[in-house]
N, C-alpha and C positions, 0 to 999 in steps of 0.2 A: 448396499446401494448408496451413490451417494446423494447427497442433498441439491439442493438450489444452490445457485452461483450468483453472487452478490457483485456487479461493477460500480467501483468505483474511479471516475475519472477526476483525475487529479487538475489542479489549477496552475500555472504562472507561479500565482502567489503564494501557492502552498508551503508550510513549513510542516514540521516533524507534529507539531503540538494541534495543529488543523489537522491534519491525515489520522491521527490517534482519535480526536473529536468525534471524527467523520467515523471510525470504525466501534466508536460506540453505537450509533444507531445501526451497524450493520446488525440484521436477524438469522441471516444465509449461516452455515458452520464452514462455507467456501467465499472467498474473495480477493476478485481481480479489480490489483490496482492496476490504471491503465497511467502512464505518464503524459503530459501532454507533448507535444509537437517539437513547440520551440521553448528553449529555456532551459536550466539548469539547476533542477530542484531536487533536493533529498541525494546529494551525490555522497554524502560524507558517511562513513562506513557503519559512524554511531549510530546516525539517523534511522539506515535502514535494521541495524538491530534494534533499537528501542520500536520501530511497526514492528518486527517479529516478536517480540517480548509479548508486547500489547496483542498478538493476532492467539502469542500459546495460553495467552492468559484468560484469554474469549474462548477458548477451544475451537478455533476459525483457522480454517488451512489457507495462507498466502500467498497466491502468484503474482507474479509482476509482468508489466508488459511497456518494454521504455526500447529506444535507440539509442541511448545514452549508454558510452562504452562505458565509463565508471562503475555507472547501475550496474553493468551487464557484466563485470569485473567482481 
């Protein structure tokens, strides 16, 4: 069965090292980052491997949820 689902909605101004921050206080074993709207944040490839490092290392399953073709690339 699985767990609670933890959203986190991301900022503007978000970098790599805020988004990691932010997933320390996640409690969920699940979590949806949601990207925002306008903007172009976390597009560079490291970025989004260093959240998944940070999410295997929590034992936390990570979805993403962006219109950003990069992200989505």
């Amino acid at each position: 069965m699985a767990g609670p689902v933890e959203i986190v909605q991301l900022e503007p101004h978000d970098d790599v090292t805020s988004v990691r921050d932010r997933l320390a206080f996640v409690k969920a074993n699940r979590v949806l980052l949601v990207w925002p709207p306008a903007g172009c944040i976390l597009s560079r490839k490291l970025d989004l491997v260093l959240l998944q490092r940070e999410a295997r290392r929590r034992a936390a399953r990570l979805a993403l949820v962006t219109r950003d073709p990069e992200v989505i690339a």
